[in-house]
N, C-alpha and C positions, 0 to 999 in steps of 0.2 A: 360282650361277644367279640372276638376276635377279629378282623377283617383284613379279609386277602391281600396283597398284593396285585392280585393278578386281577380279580373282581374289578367290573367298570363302575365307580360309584359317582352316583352324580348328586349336584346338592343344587337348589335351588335360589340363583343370589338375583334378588330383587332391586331393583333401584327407581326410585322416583325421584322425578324432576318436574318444578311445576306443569302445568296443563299433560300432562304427561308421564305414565307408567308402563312397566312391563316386568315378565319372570324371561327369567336365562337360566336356559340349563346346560351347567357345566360339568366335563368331567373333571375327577377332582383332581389331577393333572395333567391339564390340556396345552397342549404348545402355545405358548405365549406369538402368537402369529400377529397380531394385530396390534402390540406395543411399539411404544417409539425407541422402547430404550432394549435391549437385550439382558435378559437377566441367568446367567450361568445354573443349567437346570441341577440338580441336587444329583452328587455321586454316588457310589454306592458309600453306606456306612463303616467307619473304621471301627465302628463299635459293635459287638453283636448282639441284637436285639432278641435275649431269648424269650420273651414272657410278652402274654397278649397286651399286658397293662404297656407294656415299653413302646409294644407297636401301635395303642393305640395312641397315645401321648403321642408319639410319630405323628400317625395321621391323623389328631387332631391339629395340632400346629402345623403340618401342609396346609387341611384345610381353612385356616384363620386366617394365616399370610395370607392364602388366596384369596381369600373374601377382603382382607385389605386394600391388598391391590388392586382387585376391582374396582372397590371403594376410589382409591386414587385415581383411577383412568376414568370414573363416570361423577363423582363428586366434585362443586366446584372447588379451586385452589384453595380460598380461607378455611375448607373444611380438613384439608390433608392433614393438618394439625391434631386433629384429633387421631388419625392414625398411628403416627409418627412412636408415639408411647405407646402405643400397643408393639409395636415391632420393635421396640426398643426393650418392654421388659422380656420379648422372647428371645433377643438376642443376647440378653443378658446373662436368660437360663441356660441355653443352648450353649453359650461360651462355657460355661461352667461344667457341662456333660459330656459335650462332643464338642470341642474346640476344634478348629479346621475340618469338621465333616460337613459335608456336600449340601446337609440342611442348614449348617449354621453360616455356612457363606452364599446361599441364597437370601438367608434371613438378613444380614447383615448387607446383603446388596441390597436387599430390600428396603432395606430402613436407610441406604444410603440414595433411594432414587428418590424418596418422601422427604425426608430432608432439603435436598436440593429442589423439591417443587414448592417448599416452605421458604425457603431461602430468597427463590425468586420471586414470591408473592407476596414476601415480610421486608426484603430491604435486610439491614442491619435486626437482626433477632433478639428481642429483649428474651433473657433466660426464664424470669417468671411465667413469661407467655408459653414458651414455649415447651416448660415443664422440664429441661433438661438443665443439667450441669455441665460444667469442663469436667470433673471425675468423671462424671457417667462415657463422656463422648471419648474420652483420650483414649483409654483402652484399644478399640476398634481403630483408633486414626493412628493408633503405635502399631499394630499388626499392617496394616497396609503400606506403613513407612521400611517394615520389615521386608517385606513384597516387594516393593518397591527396589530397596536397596540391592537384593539378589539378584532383581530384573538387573539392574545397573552393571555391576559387577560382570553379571553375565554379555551383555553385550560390549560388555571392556574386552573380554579377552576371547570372544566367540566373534567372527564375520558374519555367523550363523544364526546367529543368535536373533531372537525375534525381538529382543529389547523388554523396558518398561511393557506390562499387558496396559491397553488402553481402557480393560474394564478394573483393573485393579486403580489407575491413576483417576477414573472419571470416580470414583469410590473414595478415593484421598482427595480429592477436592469438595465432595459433596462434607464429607465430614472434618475438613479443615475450614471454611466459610465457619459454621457456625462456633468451632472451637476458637479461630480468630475474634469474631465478633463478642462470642462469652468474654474473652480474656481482654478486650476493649473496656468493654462496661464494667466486669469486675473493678478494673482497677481504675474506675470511674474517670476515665482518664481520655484524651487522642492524644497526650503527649507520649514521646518514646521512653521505655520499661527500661528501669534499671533493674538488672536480674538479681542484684544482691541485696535491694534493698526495701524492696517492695511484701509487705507483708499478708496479702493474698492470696492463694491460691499459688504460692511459690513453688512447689516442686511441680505443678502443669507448667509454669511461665518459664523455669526452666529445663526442664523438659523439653518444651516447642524451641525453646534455642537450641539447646543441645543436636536436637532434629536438624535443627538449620543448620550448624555446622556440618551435623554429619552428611545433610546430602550435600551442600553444597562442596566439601570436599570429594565426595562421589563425583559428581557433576564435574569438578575442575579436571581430574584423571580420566574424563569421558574425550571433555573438548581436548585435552593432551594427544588422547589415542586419534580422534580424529583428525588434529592437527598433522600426526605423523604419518598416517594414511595418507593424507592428501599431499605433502609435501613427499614421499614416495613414489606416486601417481604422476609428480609432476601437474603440467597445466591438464592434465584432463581427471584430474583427481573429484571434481564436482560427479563423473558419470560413477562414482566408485560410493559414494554416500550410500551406503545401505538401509533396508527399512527399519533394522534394527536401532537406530538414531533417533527414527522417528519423535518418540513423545517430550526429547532431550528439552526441545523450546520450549514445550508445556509446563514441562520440572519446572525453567528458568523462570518462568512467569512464573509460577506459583511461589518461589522463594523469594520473587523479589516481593509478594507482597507481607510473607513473614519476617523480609529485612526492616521493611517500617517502621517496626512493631517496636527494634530493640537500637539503645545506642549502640553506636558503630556497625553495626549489622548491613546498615545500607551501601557505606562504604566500603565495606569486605566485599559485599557480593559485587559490587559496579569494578571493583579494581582485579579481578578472578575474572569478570568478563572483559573487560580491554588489555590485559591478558593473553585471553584466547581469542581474540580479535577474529583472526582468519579463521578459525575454526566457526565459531558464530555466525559469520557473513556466511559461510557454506550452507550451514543447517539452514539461515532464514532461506535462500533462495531454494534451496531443495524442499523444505519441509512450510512453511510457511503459506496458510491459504486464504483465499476472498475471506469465506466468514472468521475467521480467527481474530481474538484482539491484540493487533499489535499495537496499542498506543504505549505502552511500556518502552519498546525498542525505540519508536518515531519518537520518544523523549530523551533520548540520549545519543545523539550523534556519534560521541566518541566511542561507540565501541562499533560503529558498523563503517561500511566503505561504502562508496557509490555504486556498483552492482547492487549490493543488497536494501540500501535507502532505495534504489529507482525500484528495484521490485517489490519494497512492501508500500510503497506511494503506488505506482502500477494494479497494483492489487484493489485499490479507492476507485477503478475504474470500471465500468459492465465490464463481462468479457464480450471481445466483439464477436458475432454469429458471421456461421459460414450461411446460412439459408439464406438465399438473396429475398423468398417470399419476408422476410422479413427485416428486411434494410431500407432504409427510407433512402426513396429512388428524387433523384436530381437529373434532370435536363434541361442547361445551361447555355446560353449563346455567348460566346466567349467576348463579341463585341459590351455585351449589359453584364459583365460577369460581378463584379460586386453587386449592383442594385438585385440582379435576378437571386444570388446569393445568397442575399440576407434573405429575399423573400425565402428561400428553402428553409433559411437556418433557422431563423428571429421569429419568425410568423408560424412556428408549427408547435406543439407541446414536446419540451423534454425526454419525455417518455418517447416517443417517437424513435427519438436518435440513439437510443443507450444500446440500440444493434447492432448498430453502423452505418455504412451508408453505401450505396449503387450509384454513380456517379457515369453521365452520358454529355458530351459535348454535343449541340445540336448539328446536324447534318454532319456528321461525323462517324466514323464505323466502328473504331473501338471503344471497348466500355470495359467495365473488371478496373482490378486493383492498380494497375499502371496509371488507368486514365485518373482515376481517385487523387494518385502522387502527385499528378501534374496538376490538377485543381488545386488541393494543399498550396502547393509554394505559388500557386498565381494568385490566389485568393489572402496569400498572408502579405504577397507583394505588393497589393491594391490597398489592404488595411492600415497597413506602415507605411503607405507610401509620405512622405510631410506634405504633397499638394493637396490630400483627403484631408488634413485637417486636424485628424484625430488624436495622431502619436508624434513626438518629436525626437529625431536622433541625438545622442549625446556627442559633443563638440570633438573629442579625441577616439571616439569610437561608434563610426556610425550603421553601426549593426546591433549598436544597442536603443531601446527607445522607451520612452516615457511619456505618459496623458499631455496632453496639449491645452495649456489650462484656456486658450480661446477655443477649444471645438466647442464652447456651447452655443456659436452663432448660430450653428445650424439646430435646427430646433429638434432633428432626431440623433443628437449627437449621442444621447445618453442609450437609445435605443441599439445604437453602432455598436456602444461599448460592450454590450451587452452579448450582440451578438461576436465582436471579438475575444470574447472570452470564452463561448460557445467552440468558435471555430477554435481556439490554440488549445483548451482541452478536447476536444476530435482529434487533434494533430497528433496528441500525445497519447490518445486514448489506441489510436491506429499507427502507432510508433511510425510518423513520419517526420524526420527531420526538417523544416520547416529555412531554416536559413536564418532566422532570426531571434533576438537575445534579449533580456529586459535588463533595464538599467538598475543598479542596485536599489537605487532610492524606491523604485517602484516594487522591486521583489521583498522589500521591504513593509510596503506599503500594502501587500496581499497579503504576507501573513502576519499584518496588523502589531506588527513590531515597530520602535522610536527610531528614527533618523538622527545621528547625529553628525555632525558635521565633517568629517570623515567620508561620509556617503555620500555629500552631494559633489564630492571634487569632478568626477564626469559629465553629472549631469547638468551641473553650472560652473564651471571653472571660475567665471569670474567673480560669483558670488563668493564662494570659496577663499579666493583669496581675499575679497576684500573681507573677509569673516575673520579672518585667520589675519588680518593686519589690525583689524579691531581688537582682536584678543589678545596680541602680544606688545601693542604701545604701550609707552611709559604712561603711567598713570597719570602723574602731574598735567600730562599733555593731552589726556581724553578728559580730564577736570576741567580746562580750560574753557572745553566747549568749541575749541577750533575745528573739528569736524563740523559742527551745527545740526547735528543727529539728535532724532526725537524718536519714538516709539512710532514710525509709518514705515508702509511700502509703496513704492510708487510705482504702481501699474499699467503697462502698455500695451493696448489690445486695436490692434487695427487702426495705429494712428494716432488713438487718441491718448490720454495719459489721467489716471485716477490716482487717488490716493489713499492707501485703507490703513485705518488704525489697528497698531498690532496687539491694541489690550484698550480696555476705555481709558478716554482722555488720552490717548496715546500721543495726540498732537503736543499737550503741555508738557510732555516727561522725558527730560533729557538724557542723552544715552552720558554715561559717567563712567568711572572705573570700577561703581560697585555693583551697577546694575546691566553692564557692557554683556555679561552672559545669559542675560535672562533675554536680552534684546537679542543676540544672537540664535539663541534658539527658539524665540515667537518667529524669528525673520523666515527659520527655516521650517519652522512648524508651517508659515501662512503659504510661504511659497512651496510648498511640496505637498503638505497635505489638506491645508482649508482650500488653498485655490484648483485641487483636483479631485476633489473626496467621494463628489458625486460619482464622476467618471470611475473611479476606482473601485469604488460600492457595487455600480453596475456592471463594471467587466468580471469584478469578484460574485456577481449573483449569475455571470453566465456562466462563467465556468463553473461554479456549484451546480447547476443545472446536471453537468453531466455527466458528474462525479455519481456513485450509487446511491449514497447520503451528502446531500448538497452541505448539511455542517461541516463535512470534514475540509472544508474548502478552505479555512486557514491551515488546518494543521496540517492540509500537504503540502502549503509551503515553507510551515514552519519545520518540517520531517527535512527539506531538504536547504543543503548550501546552494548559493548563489551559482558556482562551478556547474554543482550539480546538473541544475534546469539547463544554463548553455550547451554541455551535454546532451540533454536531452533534447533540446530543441534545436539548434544547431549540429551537432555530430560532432564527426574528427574535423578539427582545423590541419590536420598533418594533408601534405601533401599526397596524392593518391600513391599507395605503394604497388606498383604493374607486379611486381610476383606475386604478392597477394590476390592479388587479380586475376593472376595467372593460375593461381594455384586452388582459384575456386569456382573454376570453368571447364566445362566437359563440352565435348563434341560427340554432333551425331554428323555422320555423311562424311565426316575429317576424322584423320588421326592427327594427334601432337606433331607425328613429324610429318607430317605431309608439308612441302614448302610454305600454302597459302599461310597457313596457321606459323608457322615461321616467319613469314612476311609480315603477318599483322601484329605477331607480339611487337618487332623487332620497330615499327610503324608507331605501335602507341609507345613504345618510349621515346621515342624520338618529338613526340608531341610535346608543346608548352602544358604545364598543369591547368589552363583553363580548356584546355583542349579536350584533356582526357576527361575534364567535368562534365563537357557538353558531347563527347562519344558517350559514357555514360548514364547517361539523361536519357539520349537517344535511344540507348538502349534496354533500359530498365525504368526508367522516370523516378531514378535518384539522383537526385542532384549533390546531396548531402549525405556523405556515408554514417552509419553510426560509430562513437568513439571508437569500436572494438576491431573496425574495419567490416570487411565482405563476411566473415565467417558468423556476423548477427543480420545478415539478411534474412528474408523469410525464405529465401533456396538459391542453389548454385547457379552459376549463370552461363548460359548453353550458348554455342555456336552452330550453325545449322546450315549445311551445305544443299544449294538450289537447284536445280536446273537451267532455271533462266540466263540470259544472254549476257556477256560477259560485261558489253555496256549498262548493265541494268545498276542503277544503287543499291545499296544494304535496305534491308527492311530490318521491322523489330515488333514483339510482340512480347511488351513491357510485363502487362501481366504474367510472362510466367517465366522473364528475364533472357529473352532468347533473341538474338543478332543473326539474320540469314545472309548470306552474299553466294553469290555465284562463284567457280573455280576463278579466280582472274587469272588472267596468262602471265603476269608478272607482277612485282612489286610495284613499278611504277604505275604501272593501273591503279591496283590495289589503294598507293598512296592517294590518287587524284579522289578519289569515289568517298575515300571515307574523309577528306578534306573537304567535300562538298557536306554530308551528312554531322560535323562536326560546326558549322554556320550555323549563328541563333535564329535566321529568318527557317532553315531548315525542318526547325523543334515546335512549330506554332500549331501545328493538328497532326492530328491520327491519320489524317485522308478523309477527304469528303463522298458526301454521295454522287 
């Protein structure tokens, strides 16, 4: 018997789960309201269905999928498997009758959302398990690549263009996974495929190459157009990134992991992306989010710049909240400011902080994000200070610092460390410049990479060289034994003087010409790394603390160069540039040409550069600009005309980067007042109660 279209029929799909049954009654096609995933509801047919027998086959296979899908949303994972072939031989049929109608790409998303929940619940998918082939899979992963490519092309020559669809790409990954994994096992192999030679399964093996060329030549003409875009745009070519770009970095992920697969494949695709260098750094900053994997990029330096490493390292961090109900509140007496500190930082659980933080100096009236600034660099200046013990500046640069292999006198020394790494991922987690820099050997030492001898030239000069006069004497003459070198270090801690062997029996084994490099690198291994490991361990477990996944806390410093972090942590070393300054400041009460505002630009150039750091400060609680200058601030920075008396000083109301002064009657005024406010005894509170 024939049935309606328009009739509500409903079927009854049952599901049991231990201690636990029920019936559901569904229509038999009900909006999918309550999936995670969207599945594109079926169009009309291009085929016309004139015979009951046609439409009920129709609506038998509606009704099947649907019960399948059920099946998947209420059955646990290991059972989705059994689904999977079922929707697989209907996709199979349906390709064959209606190819591209509105049932057969429901069905085939269908089988491509089971898939992927098999994928995730299997790991790496043995094909006997899973009853499928690469013949059977490739079909439908060759129709999507076809999808794909149109999508491609079209947003090459469209601004309009909507790009790759994100449900056709989530569809070519679901059925590329297991087509990848079949073609692994087939050719029983993890070594890379030679296409010509392999006798397997060779027209799929190349096939998937063929595919990799072809999109990745797609892809090379994408980044081309966006390169020329943006170099059109000039410097504001980032606001021009349309969404039609969007899924570009998903492609690139996904081919870079069918480059693995084949010789030279990897290298094609790595040398197409450094390349398009600046087209890539665009898309990661634009398109690039928290959940996403970018461990692919953060493996390859050479193709990204420091904008886009700091933002997908950046991205490893909470996002910090605006709701102060949920920022972990500090109230600080600036006299006990480390000790009270650490009790906020050190002593609360992780989770706590991944908010951010509300920040109050005691009897003191401002609070908000200024006074935040001004904690940062007081709190990093107590940490590094060398009288605390903890950190030691390096001899030719002392903004840079490294563990202090005596802090373990103090019995919380390891506790400190801890919570100094706490505090400088905060710093960075709340982009604040901080003033201070790690010595290589130690940025080294976080992302659990080898020192070699090159890298300690700052941090010990004199070892250095004498390392470096060890290793280039004439042999005869380190044969001799006239040095008197054995395998020790002799260590001096508070006075006293020890002596630690750099290998067993290191006392009886003489440094020579054959063994001179083995003894220079234990020298440098014991003095860098055995004698601070602990310290390092636990400054690298605080800052993992604050990171979202405390593991990624090597790889974000293996993600970035040394330059980088100074960057980040420090800012611009350039001198402040006043028309930058100028030109990212608005007035309320003043116009640009009102003389005061004349006076004061004309006032801050005339100031020495520590001058303009500490007006600055004063009025924003930056001490340290970011590399990019003013225009990476979190807002423009206001000037605010007063009423009050003309004797009165400038106020400032850091948090929301705003300078108030009175008209002054002249410049010479003007000069005296901000002379005064420009003194570091000036900068020490907010105002009291």
């Amino acid at each position: 018997m024939p049935v309606s279209n328009s009739s509500a029929v409903c079927v009854p799909l049952t599901t049991r789960k231990p201690g636990k049954s029920w019936t559901t009654w569904s229509p038999l096609f009900p909006p999918f309201a309550e999936e995670k995933r969207s599945i594109p509801q079926p169009k009309a047919s291009k085929v016309a269905w004139t015979n009951s027998s046609q439409l009920l086959t129709r609506t038998t296979a509606r009704l099947l999928l649907l019960t399948c899908r059920y099946l998947w949303m209420d059955l646990p994972k290991e059972l989705h498997s059994y689904c999977a072939p079922i929707a697989l031989e209907f996709c199979k049929l349906l390709r064959k009758v209606v190819n591209e109608d509105g049932l057969y790409a429901w069905c085939r998303s269908t089988l491509s959302v089971l898939l992927e929940s098999v994928s995730s619940s299997m790991g790496l998918m043995r094909t006997k398990v899973k009853g499928f082939t690469v013949q059977e899979i490739f079909p439908f992963f060759n129709e999507l690549v076809s999808h794909l490519s149109e999508e491609l092309d079209s947003s090459l020559y469209s601004t309009t263009s909507e790009g790759p669809s994100s449900s056709h790409f989530r569809e070519f990954v679901a059925f590329l996974n297991p087509l990848r994994s079949a073609v692994i096992e087939q050719v029983e192999s993890r070594i890379l495929i030679s296409i010509d030679y392999h006798p397997l399964y060779r027209d799929e093996i190349r096939n998937l190459h063929l595919i990799f060329d072809k999109l990745l030549h797609k892809m090379k003409n994408c980044l081309i157009r966006v390169e020329e875009i943006l170099v059109a745009r000039g410097s504001n070519g980032d606001e021009f990134v349309h969404s039609g770009w969007s899924q570009y970095l998903s492609i690139l992920k996904e081919l870079n992991g069918i480059s693995k697969l084949y010789q030279g494949a990897e290298e094609k695709f790595w040398m197409v992306l450094r390349n398009m260098k600046a087209s890539l750094c665009a898309l990661i900053i634009r398109f690039s989010r928290r959940d996403d994997d970018n461990q692919w990029l953060l493996e390859h330096k050479d193709v990204t710049d420091f904008e886009s490493r700091r933002h997908l390292v950046m991205m490893m961090f909470p996002e910090v909240k605006d709701d102060y109900e949920v920022l972990h509140e500090m109230l600080i007496d600036r006299s006990q400011l480390l000790a009270e500190s650490f009790e906020y930082i050190a002593r609360v659980d992780p989770e706590s902080l991944h908010a951010g933080l509300f920040m109050e100096f005691k009897n003191e009236e401002a609070t908000g994000p200024g006074v935040l600034r001004e904690w940062f660099l007081l709190v990093c200046q107590a940490i590094f200070n060398p009288e605390n013990a903890l950190f030691l500046p390096c001899a030719y640069d002392r903004r840079r610092f490294f563990p202090n292999p005596a802090s373990r006198m103090d019995p919380l020394h390891l506790e400190y460390f801890s919570f100094a790494g706490r505090v400088i991922a905060l710093a960075l987690m709340h982009k604040v410049q901080v003033g201070i820099v790690f010595d290589r050997v130690f940025f080294l030492q976080l992302a659990g990479m080898d020192i070699s001898l090159e890298d300690i030239r700052e941090a010990d000069p004199c070892l250095y060289s004498s390392c470096k006069k060890i290793l280039e004497m004439d042999a005869e003459f380190i044969d001799s034994d006239a040095l008197g070198l054995t395998f020790v270090r002799e260590v001096e801690e508070l006075g006293s003087r020890t002596v630690v062997e750099l290998c067993a029996g290191g006392k009886s084994i003489v440094v020579n010409s054959r063994n001179r490099q083995e003894y220079v690198n234990l020298l440098i291994r014991d003095r860098f790394s055995t004698s601070t490991s602990e310290q390092v361990d636990y400054f690298s477990q605080g800052f993992g603390h604050i990171l979202s996944n405390s593991r990624l806390q090597k790889i974000f410093f293996q993600s970035l160069e040394l330059e980088d972090l100074d960057r980040m942590l420090y800012g611009s070393e350039s001198p402040i540039c006043v028309d930058d300054w100028k030109a990212h400041t608005e007035y309320n009460g003043y116009k640009e040409s009102d003389p005061q505002i004349t006076w004061f630009w004309e006032i801050v150039r005339e100031m020495s550069a520590d001058q303009r750091k500490q007006l600055l400060f004063f009025w924003t609680s930056v001490k340290y600009l970011p590399v990019e200058g003013f225009r990476c601030l979190a807002s423009r920075l206001y000037i605010y005309k007063t009423s009050e008396p003309c004797d009165y000083l400038p106020s400032s109301h850091t948090c929301f980067y705003r300078i108030c002064f009175p008209p002054y009657p002249s410049m010479g005024e003007m000069r005296k007042r901000l002379n005064v406010i420009t003194q570091e005894h000036i900068r020490c509170s907010f105002g009291t109660w």
